[in-house]
N, CA and C of each residue as an Amber inpcrd file, in Angstrom:
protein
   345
  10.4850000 -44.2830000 -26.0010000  10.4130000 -42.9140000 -26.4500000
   9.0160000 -42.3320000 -26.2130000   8.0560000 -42.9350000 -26.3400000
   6.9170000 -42.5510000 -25.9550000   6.2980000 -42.7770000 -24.4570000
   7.3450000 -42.9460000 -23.9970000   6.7510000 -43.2660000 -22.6820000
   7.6100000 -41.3110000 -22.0300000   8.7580000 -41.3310000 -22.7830000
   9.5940000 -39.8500000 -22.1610000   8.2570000 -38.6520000 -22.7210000
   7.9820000 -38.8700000 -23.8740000   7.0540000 -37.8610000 -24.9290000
   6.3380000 -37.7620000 -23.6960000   5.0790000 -38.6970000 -23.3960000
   3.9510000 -38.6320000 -22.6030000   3.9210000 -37.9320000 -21.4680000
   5.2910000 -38.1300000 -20.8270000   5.5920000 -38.0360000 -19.3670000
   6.1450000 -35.9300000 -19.4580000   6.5810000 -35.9530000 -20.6080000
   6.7270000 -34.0290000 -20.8290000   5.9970000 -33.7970000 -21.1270000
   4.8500000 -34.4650000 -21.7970000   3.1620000 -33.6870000 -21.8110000
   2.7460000 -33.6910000 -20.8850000   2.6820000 -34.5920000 -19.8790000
   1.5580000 -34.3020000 -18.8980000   2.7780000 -33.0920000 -17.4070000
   3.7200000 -32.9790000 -17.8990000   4.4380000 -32.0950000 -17.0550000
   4.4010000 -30.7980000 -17.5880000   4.5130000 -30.4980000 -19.1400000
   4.1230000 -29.0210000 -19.5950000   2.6130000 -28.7000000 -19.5900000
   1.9040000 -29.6880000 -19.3100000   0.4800000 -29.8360000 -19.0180000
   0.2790000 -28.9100000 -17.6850000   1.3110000 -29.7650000 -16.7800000
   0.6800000 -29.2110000 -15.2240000   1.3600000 -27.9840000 -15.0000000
   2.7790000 -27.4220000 -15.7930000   3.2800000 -26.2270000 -15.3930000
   2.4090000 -24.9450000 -16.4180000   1.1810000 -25.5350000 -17.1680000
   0.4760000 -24.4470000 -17.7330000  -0.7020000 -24.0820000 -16.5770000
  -0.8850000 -25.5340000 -16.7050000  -2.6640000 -25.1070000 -15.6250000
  -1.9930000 -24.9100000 -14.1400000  -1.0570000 -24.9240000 -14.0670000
  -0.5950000 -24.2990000 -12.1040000  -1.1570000 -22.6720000 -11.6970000
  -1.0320000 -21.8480000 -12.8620000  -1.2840000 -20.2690000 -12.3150000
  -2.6860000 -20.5370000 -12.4070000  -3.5070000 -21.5390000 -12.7010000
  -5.3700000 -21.3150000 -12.2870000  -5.9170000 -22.0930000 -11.3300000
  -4.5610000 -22.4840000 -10.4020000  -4.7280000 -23.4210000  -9.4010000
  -5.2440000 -22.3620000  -8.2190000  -5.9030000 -22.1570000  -7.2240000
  -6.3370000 -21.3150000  -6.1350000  -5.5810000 -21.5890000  -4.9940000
  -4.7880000 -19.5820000  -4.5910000  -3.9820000 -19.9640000  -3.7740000
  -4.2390000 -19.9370000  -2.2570000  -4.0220000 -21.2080000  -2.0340000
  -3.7170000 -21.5230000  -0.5790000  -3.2250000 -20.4130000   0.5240000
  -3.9280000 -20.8010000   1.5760000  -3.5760000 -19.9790000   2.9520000
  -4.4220000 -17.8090000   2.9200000  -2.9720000 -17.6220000   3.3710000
  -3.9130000 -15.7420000   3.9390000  -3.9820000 -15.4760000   2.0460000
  -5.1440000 -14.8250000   1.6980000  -5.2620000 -14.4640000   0.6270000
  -5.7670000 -12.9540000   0.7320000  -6.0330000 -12.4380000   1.8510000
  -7.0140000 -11.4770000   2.2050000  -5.7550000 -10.2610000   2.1150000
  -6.1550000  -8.8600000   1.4440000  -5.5870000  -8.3790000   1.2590000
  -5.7150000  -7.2040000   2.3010000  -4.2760000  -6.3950000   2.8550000
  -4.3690000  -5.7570000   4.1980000  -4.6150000  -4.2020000   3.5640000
  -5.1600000  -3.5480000   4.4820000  -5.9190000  -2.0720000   4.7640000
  -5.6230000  -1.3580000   5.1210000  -5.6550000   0.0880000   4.4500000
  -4.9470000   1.1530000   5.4660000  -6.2900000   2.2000000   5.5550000
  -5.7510000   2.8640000   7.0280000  -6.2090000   4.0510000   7.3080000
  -5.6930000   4.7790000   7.5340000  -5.9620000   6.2950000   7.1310000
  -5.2870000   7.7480000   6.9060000  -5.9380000   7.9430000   8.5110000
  -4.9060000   8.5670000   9.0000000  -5.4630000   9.2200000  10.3810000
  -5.3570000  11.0050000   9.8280000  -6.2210000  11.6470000  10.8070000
  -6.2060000  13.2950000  10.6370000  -7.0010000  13.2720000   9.2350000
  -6.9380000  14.6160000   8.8580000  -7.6240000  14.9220000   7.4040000
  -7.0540000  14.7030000   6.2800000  -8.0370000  15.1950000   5.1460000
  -7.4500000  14.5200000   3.9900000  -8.9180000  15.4760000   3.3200000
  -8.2600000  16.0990000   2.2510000  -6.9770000  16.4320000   1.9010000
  -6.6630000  17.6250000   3.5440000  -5.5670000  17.8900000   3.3420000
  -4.7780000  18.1860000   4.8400000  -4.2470000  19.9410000   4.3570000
  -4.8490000  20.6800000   4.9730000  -4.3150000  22.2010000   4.4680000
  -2.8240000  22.2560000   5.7440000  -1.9630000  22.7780000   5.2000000
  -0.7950000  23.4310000   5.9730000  -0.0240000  24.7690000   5.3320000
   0.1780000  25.5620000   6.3540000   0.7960000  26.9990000   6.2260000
   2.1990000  26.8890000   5.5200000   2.5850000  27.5230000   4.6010000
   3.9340000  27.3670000   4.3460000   5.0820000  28.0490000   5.1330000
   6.2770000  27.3350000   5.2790000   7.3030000  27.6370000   5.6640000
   7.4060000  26.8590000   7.5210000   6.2090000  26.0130000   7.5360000
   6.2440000  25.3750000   8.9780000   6.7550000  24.0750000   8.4880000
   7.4630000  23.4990000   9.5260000   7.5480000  21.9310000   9.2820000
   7.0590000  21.1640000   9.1380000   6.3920000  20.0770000   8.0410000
   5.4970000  19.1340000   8.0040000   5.9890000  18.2450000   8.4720000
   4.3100000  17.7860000   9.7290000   4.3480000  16.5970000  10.4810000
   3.0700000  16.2190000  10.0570000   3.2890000  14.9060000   9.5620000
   2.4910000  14.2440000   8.8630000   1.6560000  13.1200000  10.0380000
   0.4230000  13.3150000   9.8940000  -0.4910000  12.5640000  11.0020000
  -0.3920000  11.5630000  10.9210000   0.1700000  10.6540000   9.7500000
   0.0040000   9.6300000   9.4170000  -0.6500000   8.4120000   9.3610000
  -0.5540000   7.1370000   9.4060000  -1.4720000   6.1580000   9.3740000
  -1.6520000   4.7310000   9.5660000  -2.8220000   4.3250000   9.7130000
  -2.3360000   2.4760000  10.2640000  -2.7890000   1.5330000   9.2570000
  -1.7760000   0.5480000   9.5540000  -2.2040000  -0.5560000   8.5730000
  -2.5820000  -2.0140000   9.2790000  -3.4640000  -2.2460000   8.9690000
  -4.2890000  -3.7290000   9.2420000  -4.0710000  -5.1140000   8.3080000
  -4.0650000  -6.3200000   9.2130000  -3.8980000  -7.5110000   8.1540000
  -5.2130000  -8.4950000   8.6070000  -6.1390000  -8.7540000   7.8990000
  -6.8910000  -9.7440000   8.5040000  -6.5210000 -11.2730000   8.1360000
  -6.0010000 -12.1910000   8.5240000  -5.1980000 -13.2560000   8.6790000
  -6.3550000 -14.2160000   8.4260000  -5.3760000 -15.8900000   8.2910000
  -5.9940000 -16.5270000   7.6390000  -7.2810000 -16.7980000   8.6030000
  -7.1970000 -16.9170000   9.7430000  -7.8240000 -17.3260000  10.5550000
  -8.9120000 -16.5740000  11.1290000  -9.3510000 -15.3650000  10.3880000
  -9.8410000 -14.0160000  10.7670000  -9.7460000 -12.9430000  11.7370000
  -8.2240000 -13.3300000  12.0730000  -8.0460000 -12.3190000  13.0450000
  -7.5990000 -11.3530000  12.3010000  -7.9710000  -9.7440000  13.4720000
  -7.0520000  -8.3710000  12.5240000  -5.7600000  -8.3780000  13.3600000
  -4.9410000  -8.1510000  12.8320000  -3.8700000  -7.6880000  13.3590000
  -3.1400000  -6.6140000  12.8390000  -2.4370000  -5.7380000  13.3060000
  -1.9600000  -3.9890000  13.2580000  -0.2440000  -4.5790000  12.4270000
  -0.6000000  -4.1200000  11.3640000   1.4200000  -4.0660000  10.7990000
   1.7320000  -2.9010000  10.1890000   1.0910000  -1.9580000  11.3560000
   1.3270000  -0.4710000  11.0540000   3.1840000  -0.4980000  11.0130000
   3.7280000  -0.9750000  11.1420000   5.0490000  -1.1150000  11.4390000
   5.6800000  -1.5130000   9.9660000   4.8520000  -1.8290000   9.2980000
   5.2010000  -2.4060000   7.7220000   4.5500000  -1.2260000   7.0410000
   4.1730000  -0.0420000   7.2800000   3.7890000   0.8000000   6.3940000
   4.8220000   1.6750000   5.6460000   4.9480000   1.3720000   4.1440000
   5.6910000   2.7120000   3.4420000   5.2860000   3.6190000   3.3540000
   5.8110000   4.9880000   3.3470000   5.0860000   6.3040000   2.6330000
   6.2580000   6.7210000   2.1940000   5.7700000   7.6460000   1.2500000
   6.5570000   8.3720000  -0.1020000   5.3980000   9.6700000   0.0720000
   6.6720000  10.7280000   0.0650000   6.1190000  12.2270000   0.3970000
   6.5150000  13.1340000  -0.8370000   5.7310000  14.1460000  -1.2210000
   6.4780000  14.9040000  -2.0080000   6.3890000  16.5550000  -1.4640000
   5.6300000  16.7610000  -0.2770000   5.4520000  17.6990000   0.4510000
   6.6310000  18.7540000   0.3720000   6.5690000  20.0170000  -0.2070000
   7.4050000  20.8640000   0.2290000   7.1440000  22.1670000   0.7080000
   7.0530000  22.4850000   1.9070000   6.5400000  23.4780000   2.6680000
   7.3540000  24.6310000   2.5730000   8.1710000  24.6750000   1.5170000
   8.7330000  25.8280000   1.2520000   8.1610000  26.7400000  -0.3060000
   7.2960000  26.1570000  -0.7650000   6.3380000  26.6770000  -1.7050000
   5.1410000  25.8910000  -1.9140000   4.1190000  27.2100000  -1.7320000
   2.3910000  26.9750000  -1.9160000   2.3420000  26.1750000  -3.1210000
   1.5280000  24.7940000  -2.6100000   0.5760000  23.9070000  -4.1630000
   0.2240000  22.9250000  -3.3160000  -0.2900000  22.2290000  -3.9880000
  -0.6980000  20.8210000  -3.8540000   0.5340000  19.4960000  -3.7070000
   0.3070000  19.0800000  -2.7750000   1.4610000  17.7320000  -2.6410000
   0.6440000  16.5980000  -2.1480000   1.0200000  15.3520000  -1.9850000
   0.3010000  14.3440000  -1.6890000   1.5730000  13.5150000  -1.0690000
   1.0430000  12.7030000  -0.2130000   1.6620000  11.3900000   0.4670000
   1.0560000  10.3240000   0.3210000   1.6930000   9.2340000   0.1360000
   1.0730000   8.0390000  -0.2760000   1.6140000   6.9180000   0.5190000
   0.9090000   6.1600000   0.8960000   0.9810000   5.1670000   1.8720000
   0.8940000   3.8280000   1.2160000   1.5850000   2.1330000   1.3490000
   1.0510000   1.3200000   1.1460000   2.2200000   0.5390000   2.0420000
   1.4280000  -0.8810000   1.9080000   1.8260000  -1.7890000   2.9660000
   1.4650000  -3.1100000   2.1970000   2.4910000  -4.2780000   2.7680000
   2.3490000  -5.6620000   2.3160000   1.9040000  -6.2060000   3.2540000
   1.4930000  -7.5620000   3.6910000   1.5350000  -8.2370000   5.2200000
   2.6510000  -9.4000000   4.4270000   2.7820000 -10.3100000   5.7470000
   3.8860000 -11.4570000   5.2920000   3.3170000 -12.6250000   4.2820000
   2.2530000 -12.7720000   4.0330000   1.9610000 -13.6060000   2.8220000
   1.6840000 -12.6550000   0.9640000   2.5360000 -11.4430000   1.4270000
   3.1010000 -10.5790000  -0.0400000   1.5010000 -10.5000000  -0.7120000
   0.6030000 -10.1930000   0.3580000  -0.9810000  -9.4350000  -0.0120000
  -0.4920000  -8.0220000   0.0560000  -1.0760000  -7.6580000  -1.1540000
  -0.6150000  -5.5230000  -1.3040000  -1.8080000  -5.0700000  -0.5080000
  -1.8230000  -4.1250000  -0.0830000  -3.2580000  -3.0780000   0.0980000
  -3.1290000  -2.3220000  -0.8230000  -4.5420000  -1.9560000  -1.5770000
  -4.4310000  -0.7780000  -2.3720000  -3.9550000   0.5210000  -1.3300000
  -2.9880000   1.5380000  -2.2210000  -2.2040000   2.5270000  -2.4680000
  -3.2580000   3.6920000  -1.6320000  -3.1740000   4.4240000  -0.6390000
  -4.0210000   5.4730000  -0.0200000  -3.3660000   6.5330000  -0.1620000
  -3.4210000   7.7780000  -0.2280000  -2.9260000   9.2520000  -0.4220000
  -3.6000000  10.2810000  -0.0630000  -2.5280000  11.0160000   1.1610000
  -3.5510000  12.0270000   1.6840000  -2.9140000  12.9280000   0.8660000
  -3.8170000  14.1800000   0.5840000  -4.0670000  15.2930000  -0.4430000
  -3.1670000  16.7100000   0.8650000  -2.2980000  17.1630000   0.3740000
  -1.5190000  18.4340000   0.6910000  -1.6830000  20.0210000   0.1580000
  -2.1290000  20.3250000   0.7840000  -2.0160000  21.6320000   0.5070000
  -1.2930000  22.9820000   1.0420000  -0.5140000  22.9990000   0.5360000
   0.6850000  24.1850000   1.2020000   0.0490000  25.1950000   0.9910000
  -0.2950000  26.1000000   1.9310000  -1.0850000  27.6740000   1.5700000
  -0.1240000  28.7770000   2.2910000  -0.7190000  30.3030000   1.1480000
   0.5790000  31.2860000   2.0590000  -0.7610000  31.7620000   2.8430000
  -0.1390000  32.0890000   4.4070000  -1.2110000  32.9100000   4.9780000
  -0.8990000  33.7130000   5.3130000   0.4340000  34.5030000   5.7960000
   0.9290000  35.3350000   6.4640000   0.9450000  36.8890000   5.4160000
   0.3270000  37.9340000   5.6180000   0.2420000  38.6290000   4.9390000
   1.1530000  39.5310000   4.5440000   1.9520000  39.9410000   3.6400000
   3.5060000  40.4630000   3.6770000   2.9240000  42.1880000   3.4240000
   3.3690000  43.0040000   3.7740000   3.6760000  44.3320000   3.4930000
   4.9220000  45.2990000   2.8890000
């Protein structure tokens, strides 16, 4: 009986101290860049085309590599009334490293002068 006791201590032992264990392999977290401006003025009632942006992974081995192809964005842009909108960009690489969250700044303006 004390040999089972011992043997679940030193196993609830190792499943406590595992999350302060240091993790192995790509740890490096990937990067984005906003292309075009920011914050970004546009006319209302035109179609927004968003300049958009690239994302970088620097790997275990220190190479960069481009997983602009893994980039999300979430828009709230509506060019059918003047304010402020923002787009927000983020990206994982394949070892589930986040990049912090980037957001280009929108501004829908009226310019056309009505009579």
């Amino acid at each position: 009986m004390k040999k089972i006791f011992f043997l679940f201590v030193l196993i609830l032992t190792g499943l406590v101290l595992m999350p302060g264990c240091k993790k192995k392999g790509d740890t490096n977290n990937p990067f984005i860049v906003i292309l075009g401006s920011n914050p970004l003025t546009w006319e209302i009632d035109v179609p927004y085309a968003d300049p958009g942006a690239e994302a970088y992974d620097i790997t275990e081995a220190g190479d960069t590599v481009d997983i602009s192809s893994r980039l999300e964005t979430t828009s709230n842009v509506n060019v059918k009334v003047a304010g402020d909108y923002s787009v927000k960009y983020n990206v994982s690489d394949e070892a589930g490293n986040q990049a912090d969250t980037k957001t280009r700044d929108v501004n829908v303006i009226l310019t056309k002068s009505f009579r």
